[in-house]
C-alpha positions as CSV (number, residue, x, y, z in Angstrom):
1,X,0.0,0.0,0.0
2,X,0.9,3.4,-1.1
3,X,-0.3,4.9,2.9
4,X,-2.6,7.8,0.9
5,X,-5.2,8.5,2.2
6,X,-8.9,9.0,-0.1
7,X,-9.0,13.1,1.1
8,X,-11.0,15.9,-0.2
9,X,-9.9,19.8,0.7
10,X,-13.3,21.5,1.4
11,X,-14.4,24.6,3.2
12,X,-17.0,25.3,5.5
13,X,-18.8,28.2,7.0
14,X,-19.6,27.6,10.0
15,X,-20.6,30.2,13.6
16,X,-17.7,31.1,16.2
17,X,-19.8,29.4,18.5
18,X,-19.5,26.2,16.4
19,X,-15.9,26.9,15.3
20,X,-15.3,27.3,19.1
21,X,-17.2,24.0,20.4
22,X,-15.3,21.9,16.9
23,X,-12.0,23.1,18.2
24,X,-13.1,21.8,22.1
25,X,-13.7,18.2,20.8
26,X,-10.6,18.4,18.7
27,X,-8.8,18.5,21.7
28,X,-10.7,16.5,23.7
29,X,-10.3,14.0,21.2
30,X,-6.8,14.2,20.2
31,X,-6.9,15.3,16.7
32,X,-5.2,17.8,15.3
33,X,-7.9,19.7,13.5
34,X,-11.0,20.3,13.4
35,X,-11.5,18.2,9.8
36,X,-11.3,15.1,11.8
37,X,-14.1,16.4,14.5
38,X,-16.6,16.6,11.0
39,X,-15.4,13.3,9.8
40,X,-15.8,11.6,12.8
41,X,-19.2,13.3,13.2
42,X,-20.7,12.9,9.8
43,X,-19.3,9.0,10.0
44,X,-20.9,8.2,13.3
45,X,-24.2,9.9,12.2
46,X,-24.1,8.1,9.1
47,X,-23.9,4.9,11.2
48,X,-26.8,6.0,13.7
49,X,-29.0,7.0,10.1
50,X,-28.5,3.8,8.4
51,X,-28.9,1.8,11.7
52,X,-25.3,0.1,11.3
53,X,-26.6,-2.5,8.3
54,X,-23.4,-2.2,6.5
55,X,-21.0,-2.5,9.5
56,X,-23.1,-5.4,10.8
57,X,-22.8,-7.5,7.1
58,X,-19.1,-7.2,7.3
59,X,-19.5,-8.7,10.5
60,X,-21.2,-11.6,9.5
């Protein structure tokens, strides 16, 4: 394996409130910026929309 990672480059507008709380779980987390906080998000919501049915077949 090559080690690159499948990455866009993408801006978003966000509030300062919402810049503010994405740089608290950055930190909280670990992560170094705030792209991995939306990833993370839109991943686990993803998860929670389609009920896990795709993790749960590669289980099986």
């Amino acid at each position: 394996m090559n080690g690159k990672k499948n990455m866009r480059r993408i801006s978003v507008l966000v509030t300062a409130q919402t810049a503010y709380n994405l740089d608290k779980l950055a930190a909280m987390c670990g992560y170094r910026e705030r792209g991995h906080v939306i990833d993370k998000l839109v991943r686990e919501k993803m998860l929670q929309l389609n009920g896990g049915k795709r993790h749960e077949q590669n289980e099986n």
